[in-house]
N, C-alpha and C positions, 0 to 999 in steps of 0.2 A: 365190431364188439368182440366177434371171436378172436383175430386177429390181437385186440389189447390184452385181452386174458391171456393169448399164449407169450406174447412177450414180454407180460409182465414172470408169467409162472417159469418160463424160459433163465433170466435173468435173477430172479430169485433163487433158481436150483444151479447157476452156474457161479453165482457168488457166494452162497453158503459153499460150493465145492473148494473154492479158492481160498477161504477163512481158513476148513477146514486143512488143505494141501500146507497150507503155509506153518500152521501150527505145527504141525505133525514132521514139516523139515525142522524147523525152529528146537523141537525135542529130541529130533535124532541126534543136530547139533551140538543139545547139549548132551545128553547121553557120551557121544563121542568123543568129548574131552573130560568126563572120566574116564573112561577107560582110556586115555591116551594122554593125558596131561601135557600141557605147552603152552604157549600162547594161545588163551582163548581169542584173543582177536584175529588171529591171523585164520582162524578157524569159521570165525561168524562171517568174516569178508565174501565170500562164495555166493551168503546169501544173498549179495548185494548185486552181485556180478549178475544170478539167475535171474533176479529182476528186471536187470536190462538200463536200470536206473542210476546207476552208479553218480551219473556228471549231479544232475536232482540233492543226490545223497550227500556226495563234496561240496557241493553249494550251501548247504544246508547245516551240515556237520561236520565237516573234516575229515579230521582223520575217521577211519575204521576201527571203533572199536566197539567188544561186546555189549557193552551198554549201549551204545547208541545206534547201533545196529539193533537193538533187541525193542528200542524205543519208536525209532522208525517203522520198521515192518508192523510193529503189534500199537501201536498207542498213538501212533501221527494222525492227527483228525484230516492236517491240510496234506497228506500223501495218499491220493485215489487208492492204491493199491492195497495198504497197512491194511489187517486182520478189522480192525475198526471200522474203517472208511466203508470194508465191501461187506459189512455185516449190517453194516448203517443203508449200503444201497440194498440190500438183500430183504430189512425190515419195512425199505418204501415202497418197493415192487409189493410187498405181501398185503400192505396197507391197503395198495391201491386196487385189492383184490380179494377184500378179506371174505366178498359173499359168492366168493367161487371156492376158496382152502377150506378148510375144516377150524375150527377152535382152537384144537389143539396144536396143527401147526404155524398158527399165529400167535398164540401164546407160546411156545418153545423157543419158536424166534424170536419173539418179544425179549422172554426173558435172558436168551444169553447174550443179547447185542446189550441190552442194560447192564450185563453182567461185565461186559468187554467196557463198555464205557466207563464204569465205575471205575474202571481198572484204570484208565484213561486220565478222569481226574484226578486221580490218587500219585499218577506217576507209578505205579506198582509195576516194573515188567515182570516181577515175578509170579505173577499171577495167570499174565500172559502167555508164560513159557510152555507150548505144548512142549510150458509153460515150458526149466528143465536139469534137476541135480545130475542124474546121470550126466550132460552135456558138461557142468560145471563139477563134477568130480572128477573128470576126465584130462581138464584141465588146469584145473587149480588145485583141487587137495592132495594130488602127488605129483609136487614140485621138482622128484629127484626121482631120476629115471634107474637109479641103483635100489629104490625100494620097490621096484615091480616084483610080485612074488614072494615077499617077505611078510610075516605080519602083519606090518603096518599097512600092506596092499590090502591083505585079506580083514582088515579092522575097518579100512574105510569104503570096500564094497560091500561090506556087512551094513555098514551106515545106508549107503543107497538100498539096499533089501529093505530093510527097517522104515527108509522114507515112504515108501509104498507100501507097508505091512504085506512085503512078501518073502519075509526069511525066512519064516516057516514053511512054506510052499515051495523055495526053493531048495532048502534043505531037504525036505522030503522027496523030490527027486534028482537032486545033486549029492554028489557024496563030498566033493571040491570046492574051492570058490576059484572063477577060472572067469578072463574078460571075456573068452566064447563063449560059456554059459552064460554069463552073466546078463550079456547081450541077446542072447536065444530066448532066454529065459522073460527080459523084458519089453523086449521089440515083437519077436516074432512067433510067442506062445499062444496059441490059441484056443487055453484055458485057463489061462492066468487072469483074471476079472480089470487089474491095470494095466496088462501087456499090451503096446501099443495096435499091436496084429486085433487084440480082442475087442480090444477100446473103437476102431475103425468100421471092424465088420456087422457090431453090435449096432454101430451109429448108423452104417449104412442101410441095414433090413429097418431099421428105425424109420428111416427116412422112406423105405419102399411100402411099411404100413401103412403111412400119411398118405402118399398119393395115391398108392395103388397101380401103380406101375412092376411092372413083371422084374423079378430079380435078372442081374444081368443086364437090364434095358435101363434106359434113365427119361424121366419126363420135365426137367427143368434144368439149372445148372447147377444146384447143389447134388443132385444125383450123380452129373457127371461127374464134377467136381471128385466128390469120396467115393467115384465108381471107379475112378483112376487110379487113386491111389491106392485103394483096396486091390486092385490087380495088379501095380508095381509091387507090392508090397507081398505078395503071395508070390514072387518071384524072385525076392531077395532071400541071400544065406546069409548066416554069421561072417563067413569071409570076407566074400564081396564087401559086407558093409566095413567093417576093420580096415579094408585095403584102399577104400576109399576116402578115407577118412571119419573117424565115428562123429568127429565135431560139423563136420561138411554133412553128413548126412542126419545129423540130429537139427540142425541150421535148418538145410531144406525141410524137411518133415514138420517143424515147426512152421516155414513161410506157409506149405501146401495148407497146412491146418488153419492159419490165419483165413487162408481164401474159403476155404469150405463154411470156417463160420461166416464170412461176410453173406456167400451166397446163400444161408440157409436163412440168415436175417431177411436177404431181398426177395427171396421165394416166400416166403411164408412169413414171415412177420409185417413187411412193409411192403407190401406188392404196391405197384405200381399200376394206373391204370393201363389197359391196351391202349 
């Protein structure tokens, strides 16, 4: 029983996150082509890239363009992923668990998945318009290696700031926008609330409340799993990672994280008899 409550409450809080993640690029995006004017398509393309879904998206759609990239991510009933779909699975987990939440967070959720769906049948993406960009700004939105350090570099890591509502934060301790800050800043700050360093060490005392296993020690293999990488990761600089690649080492980061959630599903969600 305990086990279904937390998988459902689990699953509910990781797909309201992803609604909200996807919006919030979807707004930078736009955002970003005012102040930069051009091709809005070749602009919304990235997002398609981050998803990882692209061959889905050309089956489906064609070419890349802002409308139908705006249409897909936010309003596609039959794309799992769209802002819709995991606001739809977000409001069944909460269903399925409505006499463990509170009232009010079932009605919140109620109403803005109604809120997305209306949008839906309407065909409105304007309505809609508020994992990894860093890895896909990196490689896609500066295509010419003559604008590193110009404006338009510092226009489109301002964009990635913005995607994580951390330009102000990083404004306040940067005076520059610089790819080594930029990357210190979001990989390895460990008081920036989205910085990957913070996001990691947060999750792994997380995980040492639940068992009760001594920091430092691991009692299963999600522990080890993000006990791992919690210590490679304290032992990375800004360099290192630049010289190795940021795409190679955003790649990996992402595979390790995939594993961590699997095992924290088989620890704790769906144990398996001895």
């Amino acid at each position: 029983m305990l086990s279904r409550v937390a998988h459902s409450i689990y699953w509910m809080a990781r797909n309201v996150e992803r609604a909200e993640n996807l919006a919030r690029f979807i707004d930078v995006t736009l955002q970003f082509i005012l102040d930069q004017p051009g091709d809005a398509d070749t602009q919304f393309a990235p997002l398609i890239y981050a998803t990882g879904d692209e061959q889905l998206f050309t089956e489906r759609y064609g070419d890349m363009t802002a409308s139908s990239v705006l249409v897909f991510l936010t309003l596609d009933r039959d794309y799992s992923n769209s802002i819709v779909s995991v606001l739809r699975a977000a409001r069944e987990s909460a269903r399925s668990i409505r006499e463990s939440i509170s009232s009010e967070a079932w009605e919140q959720l109620n109403t803005f998945y109604h809120f997305v769906r209306d949008s839906a049948d309407g065909a409105n993406t304007h309505s809609a318009s508020p994992d990894f960009f860093l890895d896909v700004k990196y490689f896609t939105l500066l295509p010419n290696v003559e604008d590193v350090g110009t404006p338009i570099d510092d226009l489109q890591w301002s964009a990635v700031l913005q995607s994580v509502s951390g330009f102000e934060a990083y404004r306040k301790r940067y005076h520059g926008i610089t790819i080594e800050r930029i990357v210190e800043f979001l990989v390895l700050d460990r008081t920036f609330p989205r910085a990957v360093q913070y996001c990691i060490n947060d999750a792994d005392n997380s995980l040492h409340a639940i068992s009760g296993s001594a920091p430092g020690a691991f009692a299963n293999r999600a522990e080890q799993t993000l006990g791992r990488m919690r210590s490679e990761l304290a032992y990375q600089d800004v360099r290192s990672i630049i010289d190795q690649g940021l795409h190679e080492f955003v790649d990996s980061l992402q595979t390790n994280l995939n594993e961590v959630g699997d095992a924290v599903f088989e620890t704790f969600l769906d144990p398996q008899p001895a």
